[in-house]
PDB file of N, CA, C, O and CB in Angstrom:
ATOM      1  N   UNK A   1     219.725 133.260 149.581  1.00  0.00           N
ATOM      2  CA  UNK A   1     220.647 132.201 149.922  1.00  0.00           C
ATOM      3  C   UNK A   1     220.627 132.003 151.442  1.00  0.00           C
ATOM      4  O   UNK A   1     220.874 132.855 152.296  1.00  0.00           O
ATOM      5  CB  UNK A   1     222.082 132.527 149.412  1.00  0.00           C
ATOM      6  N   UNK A   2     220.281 130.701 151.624  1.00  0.00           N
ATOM      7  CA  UNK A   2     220.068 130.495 153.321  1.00  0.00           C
ATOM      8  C   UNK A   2     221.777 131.169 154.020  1.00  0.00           C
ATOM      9  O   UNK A   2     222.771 131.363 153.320  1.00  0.00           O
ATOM     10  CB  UNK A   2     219.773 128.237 153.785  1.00  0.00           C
ATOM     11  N   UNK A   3     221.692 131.392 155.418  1.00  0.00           N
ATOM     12  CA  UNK A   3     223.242 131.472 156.034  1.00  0.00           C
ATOM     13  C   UNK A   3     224.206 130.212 156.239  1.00  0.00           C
ATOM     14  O   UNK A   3     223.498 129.209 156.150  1.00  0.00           O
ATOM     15  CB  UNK A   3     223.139 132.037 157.457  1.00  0.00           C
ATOM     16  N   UNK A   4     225.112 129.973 156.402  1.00  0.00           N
ATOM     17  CA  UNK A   4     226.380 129.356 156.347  1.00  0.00           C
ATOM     18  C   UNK A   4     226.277 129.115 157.950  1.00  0.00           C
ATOM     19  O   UNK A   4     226.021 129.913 158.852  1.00  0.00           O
ATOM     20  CB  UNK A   4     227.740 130.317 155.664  1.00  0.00           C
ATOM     21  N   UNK A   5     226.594 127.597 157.980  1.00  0.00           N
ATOM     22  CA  UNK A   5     226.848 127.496 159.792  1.00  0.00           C
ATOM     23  C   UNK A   5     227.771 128.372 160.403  1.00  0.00           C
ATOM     24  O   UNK A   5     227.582 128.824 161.532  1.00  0.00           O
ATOM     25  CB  UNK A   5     227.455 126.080 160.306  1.00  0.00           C
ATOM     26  N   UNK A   6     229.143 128.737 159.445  1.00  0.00           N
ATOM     27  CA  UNK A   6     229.462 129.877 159.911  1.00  0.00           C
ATOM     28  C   UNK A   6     229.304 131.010 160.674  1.00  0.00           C
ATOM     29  O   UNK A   6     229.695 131.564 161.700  1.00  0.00           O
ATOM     30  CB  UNK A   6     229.530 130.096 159.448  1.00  0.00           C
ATOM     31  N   UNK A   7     228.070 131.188 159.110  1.00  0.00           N
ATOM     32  CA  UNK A   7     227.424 132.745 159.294  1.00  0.00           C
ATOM     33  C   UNK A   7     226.383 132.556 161.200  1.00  0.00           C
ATOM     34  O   UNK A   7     226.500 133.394 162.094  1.00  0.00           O
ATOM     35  CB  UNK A   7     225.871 133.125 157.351  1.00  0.00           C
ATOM     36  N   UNK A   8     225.778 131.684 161.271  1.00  0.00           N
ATOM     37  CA  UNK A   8     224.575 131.197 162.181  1.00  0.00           C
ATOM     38  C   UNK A   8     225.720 131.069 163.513  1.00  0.00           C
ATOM     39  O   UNK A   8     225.146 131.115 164.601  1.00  0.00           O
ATOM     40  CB  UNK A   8     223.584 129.450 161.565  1.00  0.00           C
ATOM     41  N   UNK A   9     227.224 130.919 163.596  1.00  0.00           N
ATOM     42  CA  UNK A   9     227.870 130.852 164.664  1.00  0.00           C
ATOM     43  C   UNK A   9     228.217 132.235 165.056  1.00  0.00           C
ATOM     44  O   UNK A   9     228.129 132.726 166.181  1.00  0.00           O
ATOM     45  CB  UNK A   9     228.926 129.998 164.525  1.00  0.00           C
ATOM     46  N   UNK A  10     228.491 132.606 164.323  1.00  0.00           N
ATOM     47  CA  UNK A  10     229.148 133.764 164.320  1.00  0.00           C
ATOM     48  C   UNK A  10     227.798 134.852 164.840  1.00  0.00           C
ATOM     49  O   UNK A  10     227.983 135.815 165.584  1.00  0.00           O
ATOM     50  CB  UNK A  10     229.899 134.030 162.710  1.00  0.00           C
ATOM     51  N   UNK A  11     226.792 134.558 164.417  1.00  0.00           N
ATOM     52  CA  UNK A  11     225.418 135.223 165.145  1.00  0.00           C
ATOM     53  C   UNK A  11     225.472 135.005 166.481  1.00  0.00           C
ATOM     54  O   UNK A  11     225.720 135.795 167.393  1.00  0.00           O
ATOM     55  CB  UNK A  11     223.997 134.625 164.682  1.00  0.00           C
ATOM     56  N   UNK A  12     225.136 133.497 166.507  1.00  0.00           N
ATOM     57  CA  UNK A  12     225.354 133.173 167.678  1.00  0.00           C
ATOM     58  C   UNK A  12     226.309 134.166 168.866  1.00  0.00           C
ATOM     59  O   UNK A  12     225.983 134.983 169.726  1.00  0.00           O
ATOM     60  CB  UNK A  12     225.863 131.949 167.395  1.00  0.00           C
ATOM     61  N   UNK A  13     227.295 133.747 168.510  1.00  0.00           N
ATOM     62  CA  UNK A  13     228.561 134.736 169.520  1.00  0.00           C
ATOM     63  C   UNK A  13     228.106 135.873 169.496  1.00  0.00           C
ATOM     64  O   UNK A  13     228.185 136.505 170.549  1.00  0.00           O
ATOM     65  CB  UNK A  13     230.210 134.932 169.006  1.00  0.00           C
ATOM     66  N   UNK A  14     227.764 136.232 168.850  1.00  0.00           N
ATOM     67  CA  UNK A  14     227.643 138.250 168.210  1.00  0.00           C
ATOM     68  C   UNK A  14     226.561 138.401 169.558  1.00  0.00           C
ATOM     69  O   UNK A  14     226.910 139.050 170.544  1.00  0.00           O
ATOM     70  CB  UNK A  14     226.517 138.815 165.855  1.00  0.00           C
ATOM     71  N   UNK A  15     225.269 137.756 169.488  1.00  0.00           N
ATOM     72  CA  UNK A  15     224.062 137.856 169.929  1.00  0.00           C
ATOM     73  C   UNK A  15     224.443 137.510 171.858  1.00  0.00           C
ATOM     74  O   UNK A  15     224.276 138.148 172.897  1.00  0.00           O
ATOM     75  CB  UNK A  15     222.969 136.644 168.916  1.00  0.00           C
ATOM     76  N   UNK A  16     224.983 136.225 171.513  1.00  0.00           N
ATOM     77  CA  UNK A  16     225.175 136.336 173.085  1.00  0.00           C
ATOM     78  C   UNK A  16     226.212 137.314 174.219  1.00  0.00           C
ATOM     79  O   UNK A  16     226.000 137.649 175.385  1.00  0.00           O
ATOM     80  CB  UNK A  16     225.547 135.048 173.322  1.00  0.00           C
ATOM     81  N   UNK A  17     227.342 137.568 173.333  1.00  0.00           N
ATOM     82  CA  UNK A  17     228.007 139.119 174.123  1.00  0.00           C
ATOM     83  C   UNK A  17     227.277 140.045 173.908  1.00  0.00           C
ATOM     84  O   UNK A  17     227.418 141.050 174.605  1.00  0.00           O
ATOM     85  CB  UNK A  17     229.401 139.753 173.670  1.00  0.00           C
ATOM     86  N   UNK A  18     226.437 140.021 173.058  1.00  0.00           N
ATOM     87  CA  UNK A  18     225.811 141.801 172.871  1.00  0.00           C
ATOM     88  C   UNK A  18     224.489 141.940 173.922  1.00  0.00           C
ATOM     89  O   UNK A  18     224.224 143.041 174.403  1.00  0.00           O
ATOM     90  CB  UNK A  18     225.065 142.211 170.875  1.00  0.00           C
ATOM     91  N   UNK A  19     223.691 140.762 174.237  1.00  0.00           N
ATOM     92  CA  UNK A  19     222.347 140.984 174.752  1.00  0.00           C
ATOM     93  C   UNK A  19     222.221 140.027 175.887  1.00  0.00           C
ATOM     94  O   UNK A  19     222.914 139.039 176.130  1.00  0.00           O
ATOM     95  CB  UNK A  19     221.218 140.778 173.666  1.00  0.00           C
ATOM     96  N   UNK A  20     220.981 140.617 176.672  1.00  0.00           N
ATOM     97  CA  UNK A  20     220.390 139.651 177.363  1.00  0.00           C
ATOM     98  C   UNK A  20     218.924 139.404 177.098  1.00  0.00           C
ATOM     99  O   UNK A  20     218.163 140.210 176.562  1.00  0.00           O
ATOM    100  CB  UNK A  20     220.600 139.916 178.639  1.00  0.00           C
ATOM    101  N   UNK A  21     218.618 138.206 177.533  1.00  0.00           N
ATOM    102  CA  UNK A  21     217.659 137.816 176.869  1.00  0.00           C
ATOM    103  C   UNK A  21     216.215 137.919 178.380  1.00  0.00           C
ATOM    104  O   UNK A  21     216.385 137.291 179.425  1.00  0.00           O
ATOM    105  CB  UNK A  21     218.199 136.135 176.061  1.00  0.00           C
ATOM    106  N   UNK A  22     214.915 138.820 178.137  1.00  0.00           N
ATOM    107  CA  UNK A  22     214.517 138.479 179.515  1.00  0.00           C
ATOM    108  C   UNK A  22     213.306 138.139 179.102  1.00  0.00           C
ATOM    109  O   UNK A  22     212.706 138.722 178.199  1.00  0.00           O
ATOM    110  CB  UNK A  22     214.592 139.536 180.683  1.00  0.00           C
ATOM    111  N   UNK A  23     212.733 136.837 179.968  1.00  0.00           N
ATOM    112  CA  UNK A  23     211.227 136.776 179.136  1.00  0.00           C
ATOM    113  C   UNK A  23     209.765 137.550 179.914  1.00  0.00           C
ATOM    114  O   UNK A  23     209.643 137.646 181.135  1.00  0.00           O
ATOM    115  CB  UNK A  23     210.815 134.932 178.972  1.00  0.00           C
ATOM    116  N   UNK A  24     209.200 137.825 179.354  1.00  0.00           N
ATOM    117  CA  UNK A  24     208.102 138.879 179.675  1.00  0.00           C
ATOM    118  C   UNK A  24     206.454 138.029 179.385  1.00  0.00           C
ATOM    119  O   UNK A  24     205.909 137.830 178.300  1.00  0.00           O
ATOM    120  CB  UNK A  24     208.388 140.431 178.458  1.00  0.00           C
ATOM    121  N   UNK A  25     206.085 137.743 180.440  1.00  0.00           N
ATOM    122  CA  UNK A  25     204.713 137.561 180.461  1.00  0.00           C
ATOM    123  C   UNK A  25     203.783 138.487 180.277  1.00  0.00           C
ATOM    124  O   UNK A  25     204.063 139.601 180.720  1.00  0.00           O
ATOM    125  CB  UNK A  25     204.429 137.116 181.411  1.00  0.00           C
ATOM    126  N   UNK A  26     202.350 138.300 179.546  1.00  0.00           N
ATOM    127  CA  UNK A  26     202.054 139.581 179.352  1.00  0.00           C
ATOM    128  C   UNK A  26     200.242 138.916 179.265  1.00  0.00           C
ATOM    129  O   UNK A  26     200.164 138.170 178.289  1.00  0.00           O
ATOM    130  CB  UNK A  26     203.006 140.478 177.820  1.00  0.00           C
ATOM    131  N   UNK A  27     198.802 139.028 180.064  1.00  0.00           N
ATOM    132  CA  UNK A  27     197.995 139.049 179.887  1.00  0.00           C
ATOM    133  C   UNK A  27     197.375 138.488 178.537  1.00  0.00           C
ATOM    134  O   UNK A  27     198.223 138.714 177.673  1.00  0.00           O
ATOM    135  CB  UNK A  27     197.946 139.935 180.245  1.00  0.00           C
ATOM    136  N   UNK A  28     196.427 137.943 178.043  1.00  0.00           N
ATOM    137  CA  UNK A  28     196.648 137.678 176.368  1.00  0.00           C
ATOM    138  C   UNK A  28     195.143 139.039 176.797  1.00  0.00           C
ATOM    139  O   UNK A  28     194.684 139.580 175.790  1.00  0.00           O
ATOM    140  CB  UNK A  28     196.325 135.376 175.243  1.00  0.00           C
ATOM    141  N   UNK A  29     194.799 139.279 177.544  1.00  0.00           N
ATOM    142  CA  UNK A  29     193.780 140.503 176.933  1.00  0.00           C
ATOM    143  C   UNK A  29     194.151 142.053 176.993  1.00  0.00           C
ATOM    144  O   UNK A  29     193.540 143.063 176.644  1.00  0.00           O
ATOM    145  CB  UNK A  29     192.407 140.456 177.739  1.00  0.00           C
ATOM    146  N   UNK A  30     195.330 141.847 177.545  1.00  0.00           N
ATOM    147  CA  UNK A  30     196.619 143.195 176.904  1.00  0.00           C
ATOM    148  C   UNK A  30     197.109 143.111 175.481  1.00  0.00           C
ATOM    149  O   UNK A  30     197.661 144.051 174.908  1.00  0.00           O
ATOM    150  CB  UNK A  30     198.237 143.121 177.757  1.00  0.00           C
ATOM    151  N   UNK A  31     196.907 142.087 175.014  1.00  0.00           N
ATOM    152  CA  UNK A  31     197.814 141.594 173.564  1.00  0.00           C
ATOM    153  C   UNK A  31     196.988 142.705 172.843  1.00  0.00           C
ATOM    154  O   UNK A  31     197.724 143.691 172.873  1.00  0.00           O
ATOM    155  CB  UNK A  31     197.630 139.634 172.779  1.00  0.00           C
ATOM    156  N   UNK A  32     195.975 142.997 172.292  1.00  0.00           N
ATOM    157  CA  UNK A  32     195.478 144.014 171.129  1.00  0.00           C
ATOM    158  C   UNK A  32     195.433 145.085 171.411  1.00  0.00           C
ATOM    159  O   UNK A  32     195.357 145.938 170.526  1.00  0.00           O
ATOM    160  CB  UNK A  32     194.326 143.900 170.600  1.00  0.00           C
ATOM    161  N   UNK A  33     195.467 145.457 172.869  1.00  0.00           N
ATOM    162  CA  UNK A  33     195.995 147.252 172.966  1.00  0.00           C
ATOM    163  C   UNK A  33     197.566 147.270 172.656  1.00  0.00           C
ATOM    164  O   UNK A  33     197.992 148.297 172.128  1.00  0.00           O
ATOM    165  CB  UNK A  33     195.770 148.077 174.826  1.00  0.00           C
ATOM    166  N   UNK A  34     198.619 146.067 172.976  1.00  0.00           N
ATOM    167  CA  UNK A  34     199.852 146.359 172.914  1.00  0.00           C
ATOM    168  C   UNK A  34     200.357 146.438 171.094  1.00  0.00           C
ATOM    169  O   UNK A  34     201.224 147.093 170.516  1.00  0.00           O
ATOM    170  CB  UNK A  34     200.586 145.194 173.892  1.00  0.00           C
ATOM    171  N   UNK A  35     199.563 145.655 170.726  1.00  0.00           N
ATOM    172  CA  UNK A  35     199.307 145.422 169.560  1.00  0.00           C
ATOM    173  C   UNK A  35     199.060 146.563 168.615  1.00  0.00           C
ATOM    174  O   UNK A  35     199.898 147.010 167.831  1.00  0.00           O
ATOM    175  CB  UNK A  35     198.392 144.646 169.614  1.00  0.00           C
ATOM    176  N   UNK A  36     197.784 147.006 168.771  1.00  0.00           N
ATOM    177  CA  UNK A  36     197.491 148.488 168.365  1.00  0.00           C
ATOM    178  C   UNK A  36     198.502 149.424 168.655  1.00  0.00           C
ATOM    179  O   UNK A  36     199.425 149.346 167.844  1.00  0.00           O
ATOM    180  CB  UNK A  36     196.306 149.012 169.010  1.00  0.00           C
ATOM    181  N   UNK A  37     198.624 150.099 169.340  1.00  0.00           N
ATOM    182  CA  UNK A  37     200.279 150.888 169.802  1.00  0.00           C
ATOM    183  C   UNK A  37     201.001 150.952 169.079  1.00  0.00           C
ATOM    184  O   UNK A  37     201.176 151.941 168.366  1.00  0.00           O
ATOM    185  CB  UNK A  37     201.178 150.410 170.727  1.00  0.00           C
ATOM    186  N   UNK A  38     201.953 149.416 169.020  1.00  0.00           N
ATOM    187  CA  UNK A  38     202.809 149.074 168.359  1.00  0.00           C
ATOM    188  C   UNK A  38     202.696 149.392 166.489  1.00  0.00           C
ATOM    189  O   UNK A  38     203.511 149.880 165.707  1.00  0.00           O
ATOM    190  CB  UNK A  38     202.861 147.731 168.858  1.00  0.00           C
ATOM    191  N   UNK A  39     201.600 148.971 166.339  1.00  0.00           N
ATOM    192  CA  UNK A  39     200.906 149.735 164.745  1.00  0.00           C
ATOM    193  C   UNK A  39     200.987 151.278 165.138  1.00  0.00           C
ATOM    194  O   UNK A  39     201.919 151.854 164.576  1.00  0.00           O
ATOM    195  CB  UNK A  39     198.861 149.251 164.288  1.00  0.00           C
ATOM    196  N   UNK A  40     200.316 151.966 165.866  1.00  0.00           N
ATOM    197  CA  UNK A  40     199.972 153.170 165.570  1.00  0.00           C
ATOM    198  C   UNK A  40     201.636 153.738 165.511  1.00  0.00           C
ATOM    199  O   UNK A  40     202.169 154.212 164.508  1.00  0.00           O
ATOM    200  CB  UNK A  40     198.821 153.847 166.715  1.00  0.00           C
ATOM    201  N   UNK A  41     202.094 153.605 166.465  1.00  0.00           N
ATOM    202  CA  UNK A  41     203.302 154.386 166.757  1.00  0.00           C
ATOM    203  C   UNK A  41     204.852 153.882 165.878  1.00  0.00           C
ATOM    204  O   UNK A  41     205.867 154.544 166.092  1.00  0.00           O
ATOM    205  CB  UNK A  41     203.465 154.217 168.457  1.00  0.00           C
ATOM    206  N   UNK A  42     204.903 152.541 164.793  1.00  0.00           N
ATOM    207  CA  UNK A  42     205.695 152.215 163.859  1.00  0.00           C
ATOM    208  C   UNK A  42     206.750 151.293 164.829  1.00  0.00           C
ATOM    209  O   UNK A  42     207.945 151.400 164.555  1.00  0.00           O
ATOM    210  CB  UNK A  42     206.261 153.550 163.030  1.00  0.00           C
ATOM    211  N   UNK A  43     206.327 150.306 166.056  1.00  0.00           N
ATOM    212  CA  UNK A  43     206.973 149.852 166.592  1.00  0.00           C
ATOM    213  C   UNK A  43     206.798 148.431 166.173  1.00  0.00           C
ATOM    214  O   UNK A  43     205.790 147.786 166.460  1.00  0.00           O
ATOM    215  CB  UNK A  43     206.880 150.258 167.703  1.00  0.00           C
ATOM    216  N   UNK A  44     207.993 147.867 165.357  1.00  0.00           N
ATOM    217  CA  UNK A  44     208.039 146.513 164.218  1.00  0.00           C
ATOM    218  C   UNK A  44     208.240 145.659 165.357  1.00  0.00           C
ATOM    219  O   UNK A  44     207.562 144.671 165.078  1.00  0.00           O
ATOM    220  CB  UNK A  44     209.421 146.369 162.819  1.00  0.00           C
ATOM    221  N   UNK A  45     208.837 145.436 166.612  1.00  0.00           N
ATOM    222  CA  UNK A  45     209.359 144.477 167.366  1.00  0.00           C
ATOM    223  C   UNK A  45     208.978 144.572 168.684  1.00  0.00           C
ATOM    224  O   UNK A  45     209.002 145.733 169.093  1.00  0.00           O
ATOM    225  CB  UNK A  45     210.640 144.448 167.265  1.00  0.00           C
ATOM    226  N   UNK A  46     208.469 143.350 169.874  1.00  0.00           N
ATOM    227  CA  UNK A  46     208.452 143.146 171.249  1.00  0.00           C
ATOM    228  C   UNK A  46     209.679 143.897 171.532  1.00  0.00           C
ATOM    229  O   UNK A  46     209.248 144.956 171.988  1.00  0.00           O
ATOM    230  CB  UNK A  46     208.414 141.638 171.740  1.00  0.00           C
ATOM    231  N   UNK A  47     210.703 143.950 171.527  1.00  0.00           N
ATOM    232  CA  UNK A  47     211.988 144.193 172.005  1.00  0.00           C
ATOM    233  C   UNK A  47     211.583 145.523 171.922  1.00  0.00           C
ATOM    234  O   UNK A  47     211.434 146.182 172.950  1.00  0.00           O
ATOM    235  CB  UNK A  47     213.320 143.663 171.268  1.00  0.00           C
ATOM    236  N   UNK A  48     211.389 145.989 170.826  1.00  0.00           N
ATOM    237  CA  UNK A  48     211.519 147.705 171.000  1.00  0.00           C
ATOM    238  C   UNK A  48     210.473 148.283 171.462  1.00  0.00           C
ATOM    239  O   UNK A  48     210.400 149.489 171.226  1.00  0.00           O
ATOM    240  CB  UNK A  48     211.756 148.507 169.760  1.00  0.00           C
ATOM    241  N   UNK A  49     209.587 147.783 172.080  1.00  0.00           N
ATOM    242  CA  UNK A  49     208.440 148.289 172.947  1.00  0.00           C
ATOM    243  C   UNK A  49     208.943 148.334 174.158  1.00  0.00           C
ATOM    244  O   UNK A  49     209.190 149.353 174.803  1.00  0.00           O
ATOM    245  CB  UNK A  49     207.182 147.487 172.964  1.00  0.00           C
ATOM    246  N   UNK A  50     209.119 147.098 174.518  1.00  0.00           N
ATOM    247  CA  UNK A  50     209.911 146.629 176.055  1.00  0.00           C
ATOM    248  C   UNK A  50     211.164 147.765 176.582  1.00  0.00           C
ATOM    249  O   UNK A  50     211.252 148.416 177.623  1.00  0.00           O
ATOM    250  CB  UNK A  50     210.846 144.868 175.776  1.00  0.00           C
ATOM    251  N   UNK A  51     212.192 147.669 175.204  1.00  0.00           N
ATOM    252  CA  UNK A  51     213.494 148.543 175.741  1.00  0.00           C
ATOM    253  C   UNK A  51     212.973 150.224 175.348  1.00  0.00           C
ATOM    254  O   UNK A  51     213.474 151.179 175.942  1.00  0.00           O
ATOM    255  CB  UNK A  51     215.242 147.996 174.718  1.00  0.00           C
ATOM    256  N   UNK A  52     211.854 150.408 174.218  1.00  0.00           N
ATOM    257  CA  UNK A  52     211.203 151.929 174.689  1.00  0.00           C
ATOM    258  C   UNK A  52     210.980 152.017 176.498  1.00  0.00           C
ATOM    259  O   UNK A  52     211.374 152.731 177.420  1.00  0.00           O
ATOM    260  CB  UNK A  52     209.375 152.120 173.815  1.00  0.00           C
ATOM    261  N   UNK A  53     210.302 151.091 176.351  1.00  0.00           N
ATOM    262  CA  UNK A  53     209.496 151.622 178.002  1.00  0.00           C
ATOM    263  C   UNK A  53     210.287 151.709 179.316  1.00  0.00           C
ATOM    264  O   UNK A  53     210.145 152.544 180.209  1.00  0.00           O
ATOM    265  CB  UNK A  53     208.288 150.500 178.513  1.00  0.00           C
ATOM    266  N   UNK A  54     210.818 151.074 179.280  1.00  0.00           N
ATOM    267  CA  UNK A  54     212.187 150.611 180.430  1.00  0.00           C
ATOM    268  C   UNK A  54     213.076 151.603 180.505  1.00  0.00           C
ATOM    269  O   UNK A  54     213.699 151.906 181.523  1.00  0.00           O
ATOM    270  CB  UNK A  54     213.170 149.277 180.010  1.00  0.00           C
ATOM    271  N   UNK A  55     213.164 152.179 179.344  1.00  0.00           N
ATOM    272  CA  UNK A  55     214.201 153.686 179.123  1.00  0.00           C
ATOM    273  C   UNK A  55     213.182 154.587 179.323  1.00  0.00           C
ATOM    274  O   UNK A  55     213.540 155.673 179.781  1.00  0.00           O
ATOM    275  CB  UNK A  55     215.049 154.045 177.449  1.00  0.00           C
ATOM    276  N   UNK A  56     212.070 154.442 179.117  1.00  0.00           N
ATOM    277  CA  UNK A  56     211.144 156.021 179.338  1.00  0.00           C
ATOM    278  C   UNK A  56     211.598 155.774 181.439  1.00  0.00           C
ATOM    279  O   UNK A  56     212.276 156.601 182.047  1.00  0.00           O
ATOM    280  CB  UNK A  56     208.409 155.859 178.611  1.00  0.00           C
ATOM    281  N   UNK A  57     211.159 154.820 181.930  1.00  0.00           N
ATOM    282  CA  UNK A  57     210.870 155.094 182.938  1.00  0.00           C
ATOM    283  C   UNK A  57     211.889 155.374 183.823  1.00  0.00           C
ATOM    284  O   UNK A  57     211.709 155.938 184.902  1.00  0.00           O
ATOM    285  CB  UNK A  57     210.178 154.349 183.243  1.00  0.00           C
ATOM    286  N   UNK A  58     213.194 154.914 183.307  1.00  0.00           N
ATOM    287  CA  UNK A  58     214.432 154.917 183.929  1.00  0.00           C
ATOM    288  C   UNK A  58     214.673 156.663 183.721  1.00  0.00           C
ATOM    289  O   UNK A  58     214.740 157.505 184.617  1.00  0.00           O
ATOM    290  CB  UNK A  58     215.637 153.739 183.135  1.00  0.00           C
ATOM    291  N   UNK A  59     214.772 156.866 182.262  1.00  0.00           N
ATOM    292  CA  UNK A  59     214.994 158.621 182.396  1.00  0.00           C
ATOM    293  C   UNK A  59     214.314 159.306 182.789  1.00  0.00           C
ATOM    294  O   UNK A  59     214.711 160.471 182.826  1.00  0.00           O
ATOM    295  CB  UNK A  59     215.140 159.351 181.476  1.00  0.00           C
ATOM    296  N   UNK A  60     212.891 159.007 183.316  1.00  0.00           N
ATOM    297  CA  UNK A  60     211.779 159.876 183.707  1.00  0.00           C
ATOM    298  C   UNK A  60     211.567 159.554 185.402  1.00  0.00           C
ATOM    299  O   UNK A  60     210.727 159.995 186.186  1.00  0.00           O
ATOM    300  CB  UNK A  60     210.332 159.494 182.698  1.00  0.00           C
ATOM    301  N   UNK A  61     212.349 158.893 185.539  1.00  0.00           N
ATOM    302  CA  UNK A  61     212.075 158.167 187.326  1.00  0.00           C
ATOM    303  C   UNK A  61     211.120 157.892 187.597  1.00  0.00           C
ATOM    304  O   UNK A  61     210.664 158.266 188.678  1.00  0.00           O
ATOM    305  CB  UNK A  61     212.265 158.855 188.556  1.00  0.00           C
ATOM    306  N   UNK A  62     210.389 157.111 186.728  1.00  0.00           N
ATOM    307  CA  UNK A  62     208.762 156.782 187.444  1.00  0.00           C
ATOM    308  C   UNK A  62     209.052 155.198 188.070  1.00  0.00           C
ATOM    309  O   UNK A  62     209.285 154.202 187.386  1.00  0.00           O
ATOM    310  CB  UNK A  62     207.139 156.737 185.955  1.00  0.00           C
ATOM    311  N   UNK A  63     208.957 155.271 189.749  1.00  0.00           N
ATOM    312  CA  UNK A  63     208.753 154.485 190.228  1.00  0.00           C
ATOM    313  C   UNK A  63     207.538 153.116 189.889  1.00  0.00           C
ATOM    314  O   UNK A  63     206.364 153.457 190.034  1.00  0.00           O
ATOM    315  CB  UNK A  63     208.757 155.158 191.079  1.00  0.00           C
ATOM    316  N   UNK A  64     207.686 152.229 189.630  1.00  0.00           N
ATOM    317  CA  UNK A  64     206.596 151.188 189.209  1.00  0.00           C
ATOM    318  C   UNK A  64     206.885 149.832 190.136  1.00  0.00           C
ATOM    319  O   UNK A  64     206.899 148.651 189.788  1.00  0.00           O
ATOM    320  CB  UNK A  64     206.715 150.812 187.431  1.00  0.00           C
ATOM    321  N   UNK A  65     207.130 150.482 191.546  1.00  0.00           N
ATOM    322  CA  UNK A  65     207.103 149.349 192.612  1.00  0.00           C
ATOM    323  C   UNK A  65     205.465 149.300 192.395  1.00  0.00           C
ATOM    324  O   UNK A  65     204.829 150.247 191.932  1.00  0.00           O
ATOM    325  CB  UNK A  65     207.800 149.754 194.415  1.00  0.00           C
ATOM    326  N   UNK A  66     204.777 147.801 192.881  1.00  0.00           N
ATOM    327  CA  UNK A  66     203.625 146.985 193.308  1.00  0.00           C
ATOM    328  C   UNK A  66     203.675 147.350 194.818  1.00  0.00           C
ATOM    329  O   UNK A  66     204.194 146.372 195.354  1.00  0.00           O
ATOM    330  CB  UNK A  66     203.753 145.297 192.955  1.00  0.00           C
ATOM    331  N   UNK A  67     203.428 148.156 195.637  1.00  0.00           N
ATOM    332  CA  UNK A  67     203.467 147.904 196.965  1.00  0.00           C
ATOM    333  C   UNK A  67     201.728 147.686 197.349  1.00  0.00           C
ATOM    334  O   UNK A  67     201.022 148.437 198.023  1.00  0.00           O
ATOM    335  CB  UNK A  67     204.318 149.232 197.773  1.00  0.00           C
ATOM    336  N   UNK A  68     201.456 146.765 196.861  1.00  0.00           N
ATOM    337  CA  UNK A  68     199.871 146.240 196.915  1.00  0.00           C
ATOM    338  C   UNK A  68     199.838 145.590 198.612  1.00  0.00           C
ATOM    339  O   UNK A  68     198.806 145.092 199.063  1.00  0.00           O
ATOM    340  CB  UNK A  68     199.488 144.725 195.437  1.00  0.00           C
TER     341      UNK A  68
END
């Protein structure tokens, strides 16, 4: 049964206090290693790759300044 405009508002609200939304550019000849990964390791979603990695590096302090 499709959702109820209700139901689709009520997402709405839910989704916009709960998250932020950031967009991520990404090489398209990175796409099949990120790809692969994501298979090997049972990662169903962009999001949960992105917020894995961002938390590895934050709890692990790995600096990833560009000072090129």
């Amino acid at each position: 049964m499709p959702r109820s405009e209700a139901q689709k508002r009520a997402d709405k609200k839910y989704n916009e206090k709960t998250y932020h939304r950031y967009a991520v550019n990404t090489r398209k000849e990175y796409i099949p290693v990120i790809e692969e990964y994501k298979a090997k390791n049972g990662i169903t979603s962009d999001s949960g790759i992105f917020n894995a990695a961002i938390k590895y590096c934050i709890e692990n302090n790995i600096d990833l300044k560009n000072d090129n």
